[in-house]
N, C-alpha and C positions, 0 to 999 in steps of 0.2 A: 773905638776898639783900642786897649789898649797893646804897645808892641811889649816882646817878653823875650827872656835870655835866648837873645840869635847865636851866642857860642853852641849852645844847645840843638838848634837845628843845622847850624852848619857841620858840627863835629858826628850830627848823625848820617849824614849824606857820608863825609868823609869816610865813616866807619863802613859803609854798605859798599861804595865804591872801593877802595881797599880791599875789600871783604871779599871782592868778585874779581881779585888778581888785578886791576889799574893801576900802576904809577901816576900817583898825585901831585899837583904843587897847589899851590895856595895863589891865588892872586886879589887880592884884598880880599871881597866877599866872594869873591868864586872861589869855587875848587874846577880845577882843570886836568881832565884827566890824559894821559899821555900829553903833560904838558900843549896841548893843542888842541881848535874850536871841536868840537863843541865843547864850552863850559857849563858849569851848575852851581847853581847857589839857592839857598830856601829862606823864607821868613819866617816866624812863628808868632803870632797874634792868640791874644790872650784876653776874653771877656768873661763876665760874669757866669752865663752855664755855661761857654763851649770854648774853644778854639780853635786855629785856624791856619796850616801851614800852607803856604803859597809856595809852590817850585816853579825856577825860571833857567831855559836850558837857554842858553845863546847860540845859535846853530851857524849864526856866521854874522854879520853887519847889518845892524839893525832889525833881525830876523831873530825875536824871542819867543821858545813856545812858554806858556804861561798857565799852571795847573793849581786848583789851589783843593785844598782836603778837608773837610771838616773833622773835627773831634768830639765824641759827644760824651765831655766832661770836661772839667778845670784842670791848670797847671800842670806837672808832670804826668798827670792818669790822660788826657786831655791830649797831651802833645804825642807820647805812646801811641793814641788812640788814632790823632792823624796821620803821622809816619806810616801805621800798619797800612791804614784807607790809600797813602800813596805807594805802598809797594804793592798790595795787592791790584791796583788799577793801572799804573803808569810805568813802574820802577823797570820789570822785566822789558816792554816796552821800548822804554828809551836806552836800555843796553844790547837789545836785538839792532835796533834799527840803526845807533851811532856808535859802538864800540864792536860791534861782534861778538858778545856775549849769549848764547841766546840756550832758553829754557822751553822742552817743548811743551811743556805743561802747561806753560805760563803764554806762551805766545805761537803765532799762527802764520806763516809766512807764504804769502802766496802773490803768483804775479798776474796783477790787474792791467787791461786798458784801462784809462781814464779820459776822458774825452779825443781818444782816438790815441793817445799818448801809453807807451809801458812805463809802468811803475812795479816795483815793490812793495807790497804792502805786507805791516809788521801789525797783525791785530792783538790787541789784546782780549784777554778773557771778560765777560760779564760781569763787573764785580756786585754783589749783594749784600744789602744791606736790610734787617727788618728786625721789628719786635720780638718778642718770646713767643714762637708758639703760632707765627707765620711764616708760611714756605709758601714760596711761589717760584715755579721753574718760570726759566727763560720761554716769554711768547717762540714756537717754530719759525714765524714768520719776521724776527726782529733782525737778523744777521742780516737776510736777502735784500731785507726792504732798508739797511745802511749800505750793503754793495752796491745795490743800484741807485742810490741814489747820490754815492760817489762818484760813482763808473760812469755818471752821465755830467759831473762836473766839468767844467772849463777851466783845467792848472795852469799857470805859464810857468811858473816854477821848479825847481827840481825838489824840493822839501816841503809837504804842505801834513797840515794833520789838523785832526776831527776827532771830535770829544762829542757823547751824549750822556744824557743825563733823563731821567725818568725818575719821579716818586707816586705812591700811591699814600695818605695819611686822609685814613679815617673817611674812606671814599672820594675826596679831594686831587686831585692827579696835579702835576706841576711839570715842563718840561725845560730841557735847556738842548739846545743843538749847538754846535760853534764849528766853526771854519779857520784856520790860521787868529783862534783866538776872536775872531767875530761872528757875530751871528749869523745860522747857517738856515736858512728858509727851508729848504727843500730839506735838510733833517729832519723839522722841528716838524712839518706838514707829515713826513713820514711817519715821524713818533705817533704822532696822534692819528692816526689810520692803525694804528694798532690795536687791537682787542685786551688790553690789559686786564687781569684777573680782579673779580674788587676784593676791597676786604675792608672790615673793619679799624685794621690795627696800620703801620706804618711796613712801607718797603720800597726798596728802589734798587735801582740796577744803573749802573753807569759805562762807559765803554769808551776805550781811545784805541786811535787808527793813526800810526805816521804814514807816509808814504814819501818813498824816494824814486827819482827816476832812475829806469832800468839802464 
């Protein structure tokens, strides 16, 4: 895969962060907003049909969350295409839960025990993605069965967050659960207890959850 103009993906963070009232500095490839952790920086990847922007939030020492987007076309339609995929899934998110920005449309904020622990937890909305001419609501049973089976996780940390991932193509299903960035068992087992709608054509639905301690 090849890499492609990172001035471009950086200067689009800058513009959205800006954009949402933040004083910025620059510190090499970050942008830092209120001069202070957490930082943010994006990459933009660049292949033959797609590409690929990767977001990495540094939340403190050695602790990066790591999101990446697909775009589904070439060069600038491509990179458009993945920015929008990160702000409709991730963006609101990570200015609820580390800046104090927050959108209720866009995010859900409600406080969880987590294995015996209070947290905060900043959900974001279902993002969706499909073909022309396929709609599929969100499963009723897809939110409950991520609360629980966070709410029964073992944190030790004060910052921890969970990303899933579902697609349906052409009756083929694919899933991805993640925990701090690594694979999350007891998501992935949850996903697939789900009753997902079939269809012929292509759809998926993705979902991030930070959580901070109360």
């Amino acid at each position: 895969m090849e890499e492609a103009d990172q001035a471009l993906a950086s200067n689009a963070l800058w513009e959205l962060f800006t954009g949402h009232g933040l004083r910025c500095v620059r510190e090499q490839e970050w942008i830092v907003p209120n001069n202070q952790l957490p930082a943010i920086r994006a990459h933009w990847y660049s292949q033959d049909k797609s590409t690929r922007l990767d977001v990495e939030v540094l939340v403190g020492k050695g602790r990066i969350i790591q999101e990446c987007f697909a775009g589904m076309d070439t060069g600038r339609s491509g990179f458009v295409d993945a920015l929008n995929n990160f702000m409709v899934n991730s963006l609101h998110v990570l200015l609820a839960a580390f800046w104090e920005i927050r959108d209720e449309q866009q995010v859900l904020i409600e406080d969880w025990r987590v294995g015996g622990r209070p947290f905060t937890a900043y959900i974001g909305n279902f993002g969706r993605r499909a073909t022309a001419g396929v709609h599929v609501d969100v499963p009723e049973n897809l939110f409950d069965t991520l609360r629980h089976g966070i709410c029964h996780e073992n944190l030790s940390g004060d910052i921890h967050w969970f990303r899933t991932f579902f697609c349906n193509h052409a009756g083929q299903h694919a899933y991805e659960s993640l925990r701090d960035n690594e694979p999350w068992e007891a998501g992935l087992a949850g996903l697939k207890r789900i009753a997902w709608p079939e269809s012929d054509g292509y759809y998926s639905f993705r979902n991030f959850i930070v959580l901070r301690s109360a």
